[in-house]
C-alpha positions in Angstrom: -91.0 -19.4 -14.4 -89.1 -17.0 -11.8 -88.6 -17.9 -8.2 -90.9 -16.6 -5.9 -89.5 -15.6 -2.7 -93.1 -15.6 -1.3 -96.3 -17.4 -0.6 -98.2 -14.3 -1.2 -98.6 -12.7 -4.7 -100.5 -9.7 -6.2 -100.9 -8.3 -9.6 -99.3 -4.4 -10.4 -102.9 -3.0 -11.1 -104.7 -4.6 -8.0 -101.8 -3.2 -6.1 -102.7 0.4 -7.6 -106.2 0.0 -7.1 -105.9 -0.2 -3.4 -102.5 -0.7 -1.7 -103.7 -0.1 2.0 -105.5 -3.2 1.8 -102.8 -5.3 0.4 -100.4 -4.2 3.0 -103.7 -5.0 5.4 -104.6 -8.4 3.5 -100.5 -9.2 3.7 -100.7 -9.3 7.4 -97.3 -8.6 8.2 -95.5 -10.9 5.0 -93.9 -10.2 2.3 -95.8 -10.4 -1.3 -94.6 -10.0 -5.0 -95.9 -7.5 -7.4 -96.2 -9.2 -10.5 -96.5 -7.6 -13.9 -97.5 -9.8 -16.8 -97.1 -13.0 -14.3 -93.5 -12.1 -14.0 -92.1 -10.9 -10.2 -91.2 -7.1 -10.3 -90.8 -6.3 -6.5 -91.5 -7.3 -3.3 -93.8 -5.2 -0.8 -91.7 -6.0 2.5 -92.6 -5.2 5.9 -90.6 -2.7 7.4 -89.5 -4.5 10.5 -87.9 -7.0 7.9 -86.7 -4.9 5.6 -84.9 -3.2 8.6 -83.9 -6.7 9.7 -82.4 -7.2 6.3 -80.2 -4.1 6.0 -79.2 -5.1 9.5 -78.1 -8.5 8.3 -76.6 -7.2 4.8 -74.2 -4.8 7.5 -73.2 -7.4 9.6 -72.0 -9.4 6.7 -70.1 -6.5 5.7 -68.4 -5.9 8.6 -67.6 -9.9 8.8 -65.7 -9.5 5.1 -64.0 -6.5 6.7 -62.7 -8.2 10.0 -61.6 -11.5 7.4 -60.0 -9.1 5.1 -58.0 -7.7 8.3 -57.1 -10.5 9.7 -53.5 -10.9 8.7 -52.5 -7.3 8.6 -50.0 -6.0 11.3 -51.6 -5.0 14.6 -51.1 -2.1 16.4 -51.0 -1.6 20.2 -52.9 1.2 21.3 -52.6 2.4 25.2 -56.2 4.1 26.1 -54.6 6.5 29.1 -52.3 7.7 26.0 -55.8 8.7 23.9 
């Protein structure tokens, strides 16, 4: 069986029958949309989907700096911008 990222689970067609109320029922948590008793997406809230892209850019921009880190510097004088 798959991993469930998830305490909360419900099946394709009830989530097509009525999709307000299990985004009501959900109460704020994430829940998997299973078809055939096999996970085929989550329904996330948006303040942690948000949070998520938030933390995906931040790693990012880590690799980035570590990539950086040995290259040559440059000095930069702001009253010469």
């Amino acid at each position: 069986m798959d991993q469930l990222y998830t305490n909360a689970s419900v099946s394709i067609s009830e989530l097509k029958k009525n999709p307000a109320a299990v985004i009501e029922e959900a109460a704020g948590f994430s829940v998997v949309v299973l078809n055939g008793n096999k996970p085929a997406a989550y329904l996330v809230p948006v303040a942690t989907f948000e949070a998520m892209v938030e933390k995906l850019e931040d790693f990012e921009l880590a690799n980035q700096v570590k990539a950086r880190a040995n290259e040559r510097t440059v000095k930069v004088y702001p009253d010469a911008l």
